[in-house]
Backbone as JSON Lines, residues from 0, in Angstrom:
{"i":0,"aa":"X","n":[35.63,-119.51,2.93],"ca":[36.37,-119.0,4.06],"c":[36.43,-117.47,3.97]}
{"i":1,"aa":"X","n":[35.95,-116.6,5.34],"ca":[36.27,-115.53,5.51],"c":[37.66,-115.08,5.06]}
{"i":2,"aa":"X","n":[37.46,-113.63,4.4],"ca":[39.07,-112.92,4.61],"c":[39.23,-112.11,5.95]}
{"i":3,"aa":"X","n":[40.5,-111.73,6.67],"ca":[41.12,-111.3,7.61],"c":[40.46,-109.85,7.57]}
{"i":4,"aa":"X","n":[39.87,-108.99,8.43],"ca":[40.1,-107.99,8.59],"c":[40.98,-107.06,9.37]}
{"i":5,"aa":"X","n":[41.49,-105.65,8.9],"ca":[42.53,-105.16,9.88],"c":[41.97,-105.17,11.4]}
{"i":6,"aa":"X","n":[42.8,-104.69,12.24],"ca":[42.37,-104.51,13.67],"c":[41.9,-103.01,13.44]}
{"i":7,"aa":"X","n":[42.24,-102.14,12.57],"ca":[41.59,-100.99,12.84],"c":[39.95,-100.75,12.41]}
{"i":8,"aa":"X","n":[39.94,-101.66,11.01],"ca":[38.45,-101.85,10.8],"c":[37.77,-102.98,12.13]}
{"i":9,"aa":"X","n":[38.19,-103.92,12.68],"ca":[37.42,-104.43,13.51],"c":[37.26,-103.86,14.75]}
{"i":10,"aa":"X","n":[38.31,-103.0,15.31],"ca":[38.28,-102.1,16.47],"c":[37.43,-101.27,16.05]}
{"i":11,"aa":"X","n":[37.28,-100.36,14.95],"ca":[35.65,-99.61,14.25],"c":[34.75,-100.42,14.31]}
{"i":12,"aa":"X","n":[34.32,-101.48,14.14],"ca":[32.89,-102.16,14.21],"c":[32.67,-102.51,16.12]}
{"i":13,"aa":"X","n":[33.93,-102.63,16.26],"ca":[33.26,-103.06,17.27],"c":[32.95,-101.61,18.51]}
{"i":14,"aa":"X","n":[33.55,-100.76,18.45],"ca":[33.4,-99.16,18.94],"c":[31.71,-98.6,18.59]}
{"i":15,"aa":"X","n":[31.37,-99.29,17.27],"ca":[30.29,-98.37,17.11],"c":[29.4,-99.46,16.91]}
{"i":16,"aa":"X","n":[29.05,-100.41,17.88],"ca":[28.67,-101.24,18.19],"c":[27.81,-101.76,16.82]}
{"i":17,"aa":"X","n":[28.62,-102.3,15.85],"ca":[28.56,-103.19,14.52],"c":[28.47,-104.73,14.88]}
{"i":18,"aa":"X","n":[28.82,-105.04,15.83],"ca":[28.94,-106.55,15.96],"c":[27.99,-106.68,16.76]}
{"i":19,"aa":"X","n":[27.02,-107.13,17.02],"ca":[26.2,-107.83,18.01],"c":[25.96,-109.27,18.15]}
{"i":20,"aa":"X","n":[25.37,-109.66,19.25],"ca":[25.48,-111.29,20.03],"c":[23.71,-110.8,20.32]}
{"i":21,"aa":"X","n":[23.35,-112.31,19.68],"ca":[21.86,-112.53,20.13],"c":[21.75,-113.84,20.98]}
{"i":22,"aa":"X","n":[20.27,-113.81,21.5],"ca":[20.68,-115.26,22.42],"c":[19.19,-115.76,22.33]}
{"i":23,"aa":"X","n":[19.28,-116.73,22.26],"ca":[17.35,-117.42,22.23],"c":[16.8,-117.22,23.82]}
{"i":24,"aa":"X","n":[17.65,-117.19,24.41],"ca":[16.94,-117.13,25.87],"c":[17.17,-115.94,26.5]}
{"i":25,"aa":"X","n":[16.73,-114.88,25.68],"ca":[17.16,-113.42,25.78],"c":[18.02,-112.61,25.71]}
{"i":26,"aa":"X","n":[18.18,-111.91,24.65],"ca":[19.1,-111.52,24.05],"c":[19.48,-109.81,24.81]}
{"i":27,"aa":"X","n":[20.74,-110.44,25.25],"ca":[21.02,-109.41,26.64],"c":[21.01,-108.02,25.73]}
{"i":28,"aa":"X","n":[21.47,-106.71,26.62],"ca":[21.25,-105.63,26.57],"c":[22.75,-104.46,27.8]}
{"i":29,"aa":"X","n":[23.49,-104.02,27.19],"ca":[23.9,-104.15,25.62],"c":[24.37,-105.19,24.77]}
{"i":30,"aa":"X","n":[24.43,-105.38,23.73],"ca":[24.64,-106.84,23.18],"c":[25.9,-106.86,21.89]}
{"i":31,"aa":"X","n":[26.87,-105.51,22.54],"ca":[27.74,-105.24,21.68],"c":[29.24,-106.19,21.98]}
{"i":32,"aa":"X","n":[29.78,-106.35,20.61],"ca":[30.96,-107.32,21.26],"c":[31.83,-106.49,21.54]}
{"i":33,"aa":"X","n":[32.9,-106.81,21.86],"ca":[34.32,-105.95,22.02],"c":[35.75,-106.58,21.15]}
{"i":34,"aa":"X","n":[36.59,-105.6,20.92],"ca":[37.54,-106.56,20.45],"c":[39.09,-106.36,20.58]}
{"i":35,"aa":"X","n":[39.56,-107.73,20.8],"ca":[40.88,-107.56,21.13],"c":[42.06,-107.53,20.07]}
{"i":36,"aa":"X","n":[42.93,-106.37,19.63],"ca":[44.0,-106.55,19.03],"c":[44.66,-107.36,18.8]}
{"i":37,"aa":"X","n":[44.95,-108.12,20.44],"ca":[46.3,-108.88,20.5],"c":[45.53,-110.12,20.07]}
{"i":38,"aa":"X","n":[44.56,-110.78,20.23],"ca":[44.17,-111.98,19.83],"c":[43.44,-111.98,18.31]}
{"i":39,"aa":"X","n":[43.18,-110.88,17.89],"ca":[42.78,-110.36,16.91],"c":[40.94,-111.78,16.92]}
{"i":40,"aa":"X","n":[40.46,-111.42,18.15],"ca":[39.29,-111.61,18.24],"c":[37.93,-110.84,18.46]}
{"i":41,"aa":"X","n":[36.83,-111.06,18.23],"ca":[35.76,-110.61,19.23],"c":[35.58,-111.45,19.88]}
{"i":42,"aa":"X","n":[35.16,-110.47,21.15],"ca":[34.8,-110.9,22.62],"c":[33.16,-110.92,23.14]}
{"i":43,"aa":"X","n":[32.26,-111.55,23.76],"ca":[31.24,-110.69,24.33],"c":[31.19,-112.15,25.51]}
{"i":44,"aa":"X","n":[31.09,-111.65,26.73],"ca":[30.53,-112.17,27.44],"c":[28.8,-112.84,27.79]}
{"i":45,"aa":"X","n":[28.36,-113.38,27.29],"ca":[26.91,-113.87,27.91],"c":[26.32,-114.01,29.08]}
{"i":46,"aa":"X","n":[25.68,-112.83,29.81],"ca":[25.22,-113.62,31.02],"c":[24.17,-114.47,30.67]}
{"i":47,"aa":"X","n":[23.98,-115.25,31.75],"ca":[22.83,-116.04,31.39],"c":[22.47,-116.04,32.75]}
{"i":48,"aa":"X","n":[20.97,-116.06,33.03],"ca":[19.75,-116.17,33.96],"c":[19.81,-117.09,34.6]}
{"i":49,"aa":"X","n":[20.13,-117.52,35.8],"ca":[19.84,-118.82,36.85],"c":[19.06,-119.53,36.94]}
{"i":50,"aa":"X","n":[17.7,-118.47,36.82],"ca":[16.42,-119.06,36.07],"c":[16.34,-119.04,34.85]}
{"i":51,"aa":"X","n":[17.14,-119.64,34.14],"ca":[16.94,-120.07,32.58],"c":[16.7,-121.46,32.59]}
{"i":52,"aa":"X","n":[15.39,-122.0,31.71],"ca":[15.68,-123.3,31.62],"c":[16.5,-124.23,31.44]}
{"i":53,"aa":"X","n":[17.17,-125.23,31.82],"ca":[17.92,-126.2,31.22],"c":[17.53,-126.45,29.58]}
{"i":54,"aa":"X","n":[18.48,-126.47,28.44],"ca":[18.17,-127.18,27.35],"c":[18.97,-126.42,26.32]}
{"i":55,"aa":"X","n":[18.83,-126.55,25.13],"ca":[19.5,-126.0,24.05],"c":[19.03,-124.4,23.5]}
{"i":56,"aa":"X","n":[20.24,-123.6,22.92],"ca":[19.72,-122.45,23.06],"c":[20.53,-122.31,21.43]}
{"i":57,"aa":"X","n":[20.53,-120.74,21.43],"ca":[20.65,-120.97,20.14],"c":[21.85,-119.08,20.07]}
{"i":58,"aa":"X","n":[23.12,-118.92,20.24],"ca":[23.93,-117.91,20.1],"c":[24.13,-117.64,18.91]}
{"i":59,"aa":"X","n":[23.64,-116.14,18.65],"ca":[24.21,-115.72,17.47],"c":[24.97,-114.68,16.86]}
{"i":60,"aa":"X","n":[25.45,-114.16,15.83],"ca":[26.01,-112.79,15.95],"c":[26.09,-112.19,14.88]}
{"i":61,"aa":"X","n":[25.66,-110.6,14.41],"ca":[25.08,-110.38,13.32],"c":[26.33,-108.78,13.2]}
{"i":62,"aa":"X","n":[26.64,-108.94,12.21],"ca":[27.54,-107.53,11.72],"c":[27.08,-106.57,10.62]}
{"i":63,"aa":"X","n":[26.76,-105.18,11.32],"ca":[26.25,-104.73,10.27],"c":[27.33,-103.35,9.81]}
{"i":64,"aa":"X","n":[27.12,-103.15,8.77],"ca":[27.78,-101.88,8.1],"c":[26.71,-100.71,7.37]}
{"i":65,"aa":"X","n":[27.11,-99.51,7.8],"ca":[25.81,-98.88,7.46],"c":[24.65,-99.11,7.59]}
{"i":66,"aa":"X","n":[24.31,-99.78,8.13],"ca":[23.04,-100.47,8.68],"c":[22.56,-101.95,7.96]}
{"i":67,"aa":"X","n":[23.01,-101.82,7.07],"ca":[22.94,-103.51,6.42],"c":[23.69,-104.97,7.11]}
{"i":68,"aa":"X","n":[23.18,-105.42,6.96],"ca":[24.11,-107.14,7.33],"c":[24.76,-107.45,6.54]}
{"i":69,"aa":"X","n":[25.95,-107.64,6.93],"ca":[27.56,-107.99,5.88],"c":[28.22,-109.03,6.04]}
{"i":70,"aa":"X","n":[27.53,-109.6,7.71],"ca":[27.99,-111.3,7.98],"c":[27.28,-111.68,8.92]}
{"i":71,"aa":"X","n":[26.78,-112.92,9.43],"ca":[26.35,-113.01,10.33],"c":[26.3,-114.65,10.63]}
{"i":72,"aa":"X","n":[26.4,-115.14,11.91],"ca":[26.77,-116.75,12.14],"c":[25.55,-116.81,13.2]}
{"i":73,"aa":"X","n":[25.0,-118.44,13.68],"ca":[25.05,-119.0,14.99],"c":[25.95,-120.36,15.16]}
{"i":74,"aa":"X","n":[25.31,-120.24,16.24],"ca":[25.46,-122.2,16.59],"c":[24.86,-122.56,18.05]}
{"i":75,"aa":"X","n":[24.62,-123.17,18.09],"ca":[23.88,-123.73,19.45],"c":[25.18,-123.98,20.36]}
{"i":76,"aa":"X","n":[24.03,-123.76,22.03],"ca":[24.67,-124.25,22.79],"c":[23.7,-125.13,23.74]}
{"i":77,"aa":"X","n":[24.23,-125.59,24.9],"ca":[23.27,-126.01,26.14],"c":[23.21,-125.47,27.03]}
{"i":78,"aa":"X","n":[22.56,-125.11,27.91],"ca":[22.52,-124.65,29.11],"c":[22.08,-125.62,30.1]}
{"i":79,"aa":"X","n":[22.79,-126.19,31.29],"ca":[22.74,-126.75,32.21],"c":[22.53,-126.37,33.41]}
């Protein structure tokens, strides 16, 4: 299990666009998250393409520090 970070270090990653969101069915542009204090979350909206195929895709999100990777997750979704 992750430890907690402050809101001031995650409000820094996410300002200097440290957090990013990738997407298998094109990985939008800008692809920085945002983040909220009060929920003490990141945020990023996905658009997704109308013309995107129907089927499984694959969201991910990569955090870097100094330019290295320090965490990074996916998980699938569907698109309908």
């Amino acid at each position: 299990m992750a430890l907690p970070i402050s809101d001031a270090t995650a409000s820094e990653l996410a300002s200097s666009c440290a957090v990013t969101v990738t997407f298998s069915g094109g990985t939008p542009s800008p692809n920085c998250a945002t983040y909220d204090p009060v929920t003490h979350l990141f945020h990023f909206n996905l658009p997704v393409a109308r013309t995107l195929t129907p089927g499984p895709y694959t969201v991910g999100v990569v955090v870097r520090v100094g330019g290295a990777i320090v965490a990074s997750g996916s998980g699938s979704t569907t698109v309908r």
